[in-house]
N, C-alpha and C positions, 0 to 999 in steps of 0.2 A: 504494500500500500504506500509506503514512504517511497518506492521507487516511481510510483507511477505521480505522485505528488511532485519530485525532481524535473520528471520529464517534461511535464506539465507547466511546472516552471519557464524550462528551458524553453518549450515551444511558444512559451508567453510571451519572453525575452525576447527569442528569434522572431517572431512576426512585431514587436515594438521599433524594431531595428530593420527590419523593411519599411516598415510603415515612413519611419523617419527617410531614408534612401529613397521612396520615392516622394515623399514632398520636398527632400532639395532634389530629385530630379522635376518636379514642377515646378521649382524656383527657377531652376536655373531654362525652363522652357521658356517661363514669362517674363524673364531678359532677355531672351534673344528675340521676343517676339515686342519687344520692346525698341531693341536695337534696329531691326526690321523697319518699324511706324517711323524711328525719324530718321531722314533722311541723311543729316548731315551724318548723326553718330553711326550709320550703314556706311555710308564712306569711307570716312575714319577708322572702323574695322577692314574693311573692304583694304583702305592702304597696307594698315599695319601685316594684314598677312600677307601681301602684295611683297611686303620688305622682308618681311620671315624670309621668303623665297629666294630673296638675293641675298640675306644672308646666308643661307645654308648653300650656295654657291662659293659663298668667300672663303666661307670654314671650308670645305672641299677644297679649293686651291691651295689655302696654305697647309692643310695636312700633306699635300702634296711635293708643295716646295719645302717643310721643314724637313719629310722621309728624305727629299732628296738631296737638300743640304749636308744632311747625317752621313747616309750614304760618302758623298763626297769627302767631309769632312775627316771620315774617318780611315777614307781610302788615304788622303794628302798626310794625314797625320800617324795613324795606326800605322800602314803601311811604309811608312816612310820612303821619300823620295829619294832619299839619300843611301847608300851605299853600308860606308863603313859612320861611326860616329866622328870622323875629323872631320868629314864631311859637313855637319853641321850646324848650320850658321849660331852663332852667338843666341840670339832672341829667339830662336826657336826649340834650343836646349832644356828649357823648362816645360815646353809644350810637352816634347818627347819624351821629357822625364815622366810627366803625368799621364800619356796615354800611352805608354809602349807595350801596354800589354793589353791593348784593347780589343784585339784580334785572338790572345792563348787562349 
């Protein structure tokens, strides 16, 4: 009897917490249908995901150019251009120092 008293509960709970779920989904209906009625603020959304758009083009590019900066970077450096270590110019000695194992 006390198990089915729990359950009972529980299914109370569970439907008080939909109930809530769908009147912020009729909240959030009667804002967009808001947004809708006036024009200018339909716009004004209308831009802003307009711009969403071209930003997630800019993020795309520079994931782009930083992989391939890296790439590079760490060919010019990892890898080193140079030879033996006499070869190494003065100001770049430190670099070398810090990435020479960037490749083991």
């Amino acid at each position: 009897e006390e198990r089915l008293e729990g359950k009972a509960a529980h299914h109370h709970s569970s439907s008080i917490i939909i109930l809530f779920r769908i009147m912020r989904l009729f909240r959030v209906v009667r804002i967009l249908r808001l947004v809708k009625m006036v024009r200018p603020l339909y716009n004004l959304a209308i831009g802003v995901l307009a711009a969403l758009q071209g930003i997630a083009w800019v993020v795309v590019i520079m994931v782009i150019a930083l992989y391939t900066t890296g790439i590079v970077c760490t060919r010019i450096i990892g890898q080193s251009l140079f030879e033996t270590p006499e070869e190494v110019p003065v100001d770049l000695e430190e670099s070398v120092h810090h990435f020479d194992s960037v490749l083991d």
